[in-house]
C-alpha positions in Angstrom: 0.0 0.0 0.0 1.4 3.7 -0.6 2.6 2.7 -3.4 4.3 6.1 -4.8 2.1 7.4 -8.2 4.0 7.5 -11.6 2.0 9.6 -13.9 2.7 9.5 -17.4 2.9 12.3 -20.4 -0.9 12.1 -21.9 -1.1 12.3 -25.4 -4.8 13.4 -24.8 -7.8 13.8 -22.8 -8.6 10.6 -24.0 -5.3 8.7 -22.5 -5.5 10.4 -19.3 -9.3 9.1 -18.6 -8.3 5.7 -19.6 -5.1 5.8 -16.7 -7.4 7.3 -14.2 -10.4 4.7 -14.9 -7.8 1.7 -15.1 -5.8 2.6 -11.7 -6.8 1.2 -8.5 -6.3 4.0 -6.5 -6.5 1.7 -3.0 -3.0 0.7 -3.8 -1.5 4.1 -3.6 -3.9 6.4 -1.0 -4.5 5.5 2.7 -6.1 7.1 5.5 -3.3 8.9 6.4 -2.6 10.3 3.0 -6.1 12.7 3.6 -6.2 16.1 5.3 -9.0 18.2 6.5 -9.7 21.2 4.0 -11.4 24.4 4.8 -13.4 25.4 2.1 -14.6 29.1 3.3 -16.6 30.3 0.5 -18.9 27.4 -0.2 -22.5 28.3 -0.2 -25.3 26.0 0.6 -27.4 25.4 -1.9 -30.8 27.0 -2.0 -34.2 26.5 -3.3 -36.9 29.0 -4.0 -40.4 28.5 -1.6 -44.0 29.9 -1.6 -44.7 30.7 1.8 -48.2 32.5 3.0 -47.8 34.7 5.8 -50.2 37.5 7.1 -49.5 41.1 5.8 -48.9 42.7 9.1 -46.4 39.6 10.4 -44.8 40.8 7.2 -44.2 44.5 7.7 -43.4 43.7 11.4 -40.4 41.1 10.0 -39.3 44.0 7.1 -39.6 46.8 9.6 -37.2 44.3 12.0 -35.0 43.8 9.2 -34.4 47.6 8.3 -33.8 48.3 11.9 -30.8 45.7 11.5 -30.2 46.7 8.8 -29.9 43.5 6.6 -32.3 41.9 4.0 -35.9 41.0 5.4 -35.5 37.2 3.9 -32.0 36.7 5.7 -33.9 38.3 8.7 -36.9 35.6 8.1 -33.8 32.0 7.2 -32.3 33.5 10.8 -35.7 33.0 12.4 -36.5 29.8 10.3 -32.9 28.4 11.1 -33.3 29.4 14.8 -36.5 27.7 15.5 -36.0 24.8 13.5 -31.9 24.5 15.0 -32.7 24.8 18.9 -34.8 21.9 19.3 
């Protein structure tokens, strides 16, 4: 095992995929070859919702959100993210 990699000049796209598909790479990688990475700028993916509130719960949550300053729909995934997170 650990078995030190030899890569070879590709002619192509084509060669390289071939080496890659025919290697085995158990033979050369253990679990002390890995290291945690940081990856800082990732974003969650998101999807878009329909959600039916009353009008005055929604003035209350943009009025909330001007008064912080910040965007009343990161105000309202805090408050989503909260609730659903604590329990």
């Amino acid at each position: 095992m650990n078995k030190k990699i030899t890569l070879p000049k590709f002619k192509n796209e084509d060669a390289e995929r071939d080496f890659w598909t025919k290697i085995d790479l158990s033979e050369h990688i253990g679990p002390k070859d890995f290291t945690n990475v940081s990856l800082p700028n990732l974003k969650p993916s998101s999807s878009a919702i329909s959600v039916r509130i009353p009008n005055y719960l929604l003035v209350r949550l943009k009025e909330k959100a001007h008064e912080l300053n910040i965007p009343y729909q990161t105000l309202m995934k805090q408050y989503i993210a909260h609730g659903v997170l604590a329990n």
